[in-house]
N, C-alpha and C positions, 0 to 999 in steps of 0.2 A: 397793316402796320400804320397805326394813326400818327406816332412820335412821329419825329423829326431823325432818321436816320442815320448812326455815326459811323462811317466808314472813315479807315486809317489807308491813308498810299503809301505803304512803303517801297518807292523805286528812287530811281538816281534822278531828282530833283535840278540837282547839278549837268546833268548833261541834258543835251538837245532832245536827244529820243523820250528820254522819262518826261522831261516836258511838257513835249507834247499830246503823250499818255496821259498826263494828269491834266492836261489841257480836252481834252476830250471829255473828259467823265467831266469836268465842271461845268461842260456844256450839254451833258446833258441833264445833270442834276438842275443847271438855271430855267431847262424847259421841264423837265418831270420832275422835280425837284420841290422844294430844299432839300439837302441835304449837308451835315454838317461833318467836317472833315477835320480828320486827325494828320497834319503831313508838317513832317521835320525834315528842311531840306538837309539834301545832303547826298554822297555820295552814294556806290553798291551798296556798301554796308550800312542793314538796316538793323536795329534792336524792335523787338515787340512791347508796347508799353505795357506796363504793370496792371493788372487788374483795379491797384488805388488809386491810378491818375488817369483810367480811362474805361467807360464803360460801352463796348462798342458793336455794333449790329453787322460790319464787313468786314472781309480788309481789300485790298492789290497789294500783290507783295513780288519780289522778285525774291528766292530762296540764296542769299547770298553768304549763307553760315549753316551749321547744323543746328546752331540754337532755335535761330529762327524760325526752323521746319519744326522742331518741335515745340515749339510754343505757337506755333499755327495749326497745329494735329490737337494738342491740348485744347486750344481753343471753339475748335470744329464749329467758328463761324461760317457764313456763306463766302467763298474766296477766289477771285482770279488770281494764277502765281502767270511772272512773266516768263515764258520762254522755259516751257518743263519740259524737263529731260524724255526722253521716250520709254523708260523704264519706269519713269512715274507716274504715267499714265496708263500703263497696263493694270487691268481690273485688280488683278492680288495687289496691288502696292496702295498703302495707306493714304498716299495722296492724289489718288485716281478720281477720287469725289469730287475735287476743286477744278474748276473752270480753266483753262490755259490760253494763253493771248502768246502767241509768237509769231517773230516776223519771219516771210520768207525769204528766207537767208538764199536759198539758191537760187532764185529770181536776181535780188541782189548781186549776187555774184555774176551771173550771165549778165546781167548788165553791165558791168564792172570790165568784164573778161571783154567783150563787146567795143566799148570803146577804147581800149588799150589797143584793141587787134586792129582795128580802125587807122590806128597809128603807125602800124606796121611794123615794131618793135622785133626785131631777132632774137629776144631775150624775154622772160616774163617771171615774177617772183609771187608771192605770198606771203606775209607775215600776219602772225595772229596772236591768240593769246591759248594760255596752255587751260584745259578744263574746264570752258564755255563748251556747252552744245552749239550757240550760235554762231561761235567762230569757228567750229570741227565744220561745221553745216558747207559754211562760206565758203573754206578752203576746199573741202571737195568738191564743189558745183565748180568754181575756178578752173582746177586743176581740170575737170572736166570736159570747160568751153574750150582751154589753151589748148590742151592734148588734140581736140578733135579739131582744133582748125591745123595741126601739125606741126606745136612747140612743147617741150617742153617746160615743165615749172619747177623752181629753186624752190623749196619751202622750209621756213626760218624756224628752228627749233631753241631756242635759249638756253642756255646753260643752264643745268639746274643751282651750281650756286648762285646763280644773282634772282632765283625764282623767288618772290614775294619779297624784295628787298624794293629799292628808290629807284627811278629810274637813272640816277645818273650812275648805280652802278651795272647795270645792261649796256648802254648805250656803247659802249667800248666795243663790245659782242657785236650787235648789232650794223656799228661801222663798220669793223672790219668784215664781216661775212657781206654786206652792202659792194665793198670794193673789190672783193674777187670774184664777182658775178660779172658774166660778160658785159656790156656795153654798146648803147643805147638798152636800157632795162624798163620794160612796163611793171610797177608793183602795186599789188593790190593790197591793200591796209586791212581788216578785216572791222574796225570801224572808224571815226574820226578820231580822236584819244590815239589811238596805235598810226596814224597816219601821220598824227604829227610829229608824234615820237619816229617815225620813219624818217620826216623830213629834217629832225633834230640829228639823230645820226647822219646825215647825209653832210649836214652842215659840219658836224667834227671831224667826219673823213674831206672834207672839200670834196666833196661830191658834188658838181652842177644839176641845179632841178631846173625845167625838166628835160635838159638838156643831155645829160649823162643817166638820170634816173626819173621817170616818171610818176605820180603817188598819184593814186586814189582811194577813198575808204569809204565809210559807210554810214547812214546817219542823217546827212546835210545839216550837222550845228553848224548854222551862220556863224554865231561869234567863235568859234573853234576852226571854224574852215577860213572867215576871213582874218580871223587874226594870226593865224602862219604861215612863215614866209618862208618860199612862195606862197599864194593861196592855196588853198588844196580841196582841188574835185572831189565828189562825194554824189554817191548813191542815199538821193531820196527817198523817205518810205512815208506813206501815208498814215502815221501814229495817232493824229489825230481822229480821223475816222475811229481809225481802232481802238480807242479810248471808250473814245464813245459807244460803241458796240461792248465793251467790256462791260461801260457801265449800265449797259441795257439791261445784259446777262446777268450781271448781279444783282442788279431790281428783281427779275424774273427768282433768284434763286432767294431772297430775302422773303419773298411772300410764297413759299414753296411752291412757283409755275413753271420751273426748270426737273425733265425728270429725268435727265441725263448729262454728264458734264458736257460742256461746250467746249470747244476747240476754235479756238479763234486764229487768224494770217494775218499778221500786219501787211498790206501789200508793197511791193517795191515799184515808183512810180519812173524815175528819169533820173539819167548822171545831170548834174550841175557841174559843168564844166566849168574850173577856173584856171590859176596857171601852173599847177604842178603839172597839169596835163599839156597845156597848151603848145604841142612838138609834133613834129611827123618824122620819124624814122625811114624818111625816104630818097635815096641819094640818087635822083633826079630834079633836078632845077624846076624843069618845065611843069612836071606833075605838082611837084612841091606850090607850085607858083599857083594853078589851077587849083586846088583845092583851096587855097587860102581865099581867093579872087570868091570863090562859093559861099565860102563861109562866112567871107565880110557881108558879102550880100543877102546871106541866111536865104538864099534860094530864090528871091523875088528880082523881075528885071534882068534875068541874066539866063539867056539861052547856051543850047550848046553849041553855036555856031560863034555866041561874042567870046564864048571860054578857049575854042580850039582857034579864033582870033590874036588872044593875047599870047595862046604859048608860041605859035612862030613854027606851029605841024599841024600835017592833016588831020582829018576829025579820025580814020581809021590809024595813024598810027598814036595820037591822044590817047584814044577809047583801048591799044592795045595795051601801051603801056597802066594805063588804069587798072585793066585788066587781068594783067599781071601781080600789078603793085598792092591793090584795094580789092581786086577777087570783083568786083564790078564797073560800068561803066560811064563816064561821065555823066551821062543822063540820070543814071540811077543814083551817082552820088547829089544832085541837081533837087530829084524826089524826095530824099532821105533827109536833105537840109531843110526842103521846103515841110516837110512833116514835123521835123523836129522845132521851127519855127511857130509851125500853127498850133502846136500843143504848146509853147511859152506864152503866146498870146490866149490862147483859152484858159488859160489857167494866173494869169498875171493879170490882163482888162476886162473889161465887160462888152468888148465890140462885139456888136451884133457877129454873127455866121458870116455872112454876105463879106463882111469888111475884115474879117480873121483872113477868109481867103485871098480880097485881094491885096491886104499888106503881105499877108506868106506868099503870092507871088504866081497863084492859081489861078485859072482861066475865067471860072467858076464856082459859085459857092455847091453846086450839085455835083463839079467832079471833084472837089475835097472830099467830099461825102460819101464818094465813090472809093479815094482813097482810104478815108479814115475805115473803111468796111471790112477792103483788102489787106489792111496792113496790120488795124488793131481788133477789126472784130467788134465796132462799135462807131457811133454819130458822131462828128466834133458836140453837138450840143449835150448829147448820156456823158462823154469823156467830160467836158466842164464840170458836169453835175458832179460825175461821182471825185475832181479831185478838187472841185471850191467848194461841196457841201458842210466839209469843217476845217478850210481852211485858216493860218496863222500866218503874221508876218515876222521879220524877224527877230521884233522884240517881245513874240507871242501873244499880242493882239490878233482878235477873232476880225477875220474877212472875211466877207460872202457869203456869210451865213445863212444855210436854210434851213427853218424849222423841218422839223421827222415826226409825223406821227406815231404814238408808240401804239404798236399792234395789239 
């Protein structure tokens, strides 16, 4: 293909995730590239443009209509759809030849489920959206984590009158089913858009966040997570990578090198915690008092002997009550902080190995290395690579960027 290649992006331009997606493929077109791009920002809903106003060699599409799938079948260009059904991918169904990029919605959720339980909530919900695969995905891995650590999950169904109306005629639904769920409640949003609409309901019942009701969703749009109030935690996923990997695949499939469709994972990287979550559901003083003391210090400079110091008990009746409370023990919550610390800094500076460890609070830069092996099954220096190779910040500027040779 000598032209200059025209590929159209039809996904939700408007939100964080499609962003990011289309921030990936422009990066990779700027290094295998040019390629020139058909993209009208905008919400779910995409239209395919006319044969008279565009004459085009790909597309990325999310199938957010019937029209849409069939003017992508008409078209039988080379095509990533985002997030396809499982029935669309079986060999008999017409759309099985096109490439699929979806995120791991249950990874997502075990993260999600994860640090709610972390919290120690007595309660735990779900709300989603009605006829996404990716939010059916979400809510069963959820229900999943909550079940097996031994809670059960509330899961929010909507009335069908207010189904495909404005949100402010749901939000009435929403409050009230909100307030008769017991209290302290962990809820998991099923992405950011729906989390905030959780925290909108919350605010017309007077519902305290995240004091009465906790929220996290899925996504991490900065400007969505930080402009609702409270802030609202959010499961990361690494979209950009995965863009980029789409737009590999349809190079491959533009010059007919692809002989089977691809199946692509967005992967699910870490909660960003802000303050819908920022609560522990735990009615003890001293424990309460002790994890906070951990977490201001993100793990670094603080043994377990200064921690069961400050609560005013011994380290074995501390460690029981932890025990109890968190399912582990001071030390181990000590470890968990300090890992969660050293993957913010490998993925936020560029500090050498040696000095990740000893800001996170580690003896060692060889026994970090030790832990990052046991814990995630990789290096702190492969974990940098693989979540700064296309990383964005959060006005969608490229940082950190490494060129990829294309195979």
């Amino acid at each position: 293909m000598s032209k200059v290649p025209n590929v159209a992006l039809l996904l939700e331009t408007a939100r964080g995730y499609g962003r990011q997606v289309a921030m990936g493929v422009a990066k990779y077109s700027s290094i295998h590239g040019p390629w020139s791009f058909l993209l009208t920002p905008a919400d779910f809903v995409q239209e395919f443009p006319s044969p008279e106003s565009w004459s085009g060699d790909a597309v990325i599409a999310r199938l957010s209509t019937p029209e849409l799938e069939q003017a992508l079948l008409a078209a039988n260009l080379p095509t990533v759809i985002l997030d396809m059904e499982p029935h669309q991918s079986d060999p008999k169904h017409p759309l099985s030849h096109f490439a699929d990029l979806s995120v791991d919605s249950a990874a997502a959720a075990h993260l999600a489920a994860e640090h709610l339980l972390e919290r120690n909530f007595p309660a735990y919900a779900f709300v989603g959206v009605d006829n996404k695969i990716w939010s059916e995905e979400r809510e069963k891995a959820f229900v999943e984590s909550v079940t097996k650590a031994g809670y059960d999950v509330a899961v929010y169904k909507p009335p069908k009158k207010v189904m495909g109306k404005r949100w402010e005629a749901e939000r009435p639904y929403l409050a009230e089913w909100l307030t008769k769920l017991p209290k302290p409640v962990g809820v998991m949003a099923c992405n950011d858009v729906r989390g905030r609409q959780v925290l909108d309901a919350c605010q017309f019942a007077e519902l305290v966040v995240p004091k009465e009701v906790a929220v996290i969703g899925v996504d991490n749009d900065e400007l969505f997570c930080e402009l609702a109030h409270p802030s609202l935690s959010s499961v990361s996923l690494n979209a950009v990578a995965a863009g980029y990997e789409a737009a590999k695949v349809l190079d491959k499939m533009m010059h007919g090198r692809l002989r089977k469709p691809a199946r692509l994972r967005v992967a699910a990287q870490r909660v960003v915690a802000r303050e819908s979550t920022n609560v522990f559901a735990i009615d003890d003083p001293s424990v309460v008092h002790a994890i906070e003391a951990i977490r201001r210090s993100k793990g670094s400079e603080l043994s377990v002997a200064e921690v069961v110091k400050q609560s005013n008990l011994s380290r074995r009746d501390l460690d029981t009550r932890f025990q109890k409370l968190l399912g582990h023990s001071v030390s181990a919550e000590i470890q968990r902080v300090k890992l969660e610390q050293a993957k913010v800094l490998l993925e936020q500076t560029d500090y050498p190995v040696p000095d990740v460890a000893d800001a996170a609070g580690y003896s060692s830069a060889s026994y970090m290395v030790q832990v990052f092996r046991a814990k995630l099954g990789t290096t702190p220096a492969k974990y940098r690579a693989s979540v700064r190779k296309f990383a964005v910040d959060s006005e969608g500027r490229s940082i950190a960027v490494q060129q990829v040779r294309q195979p």
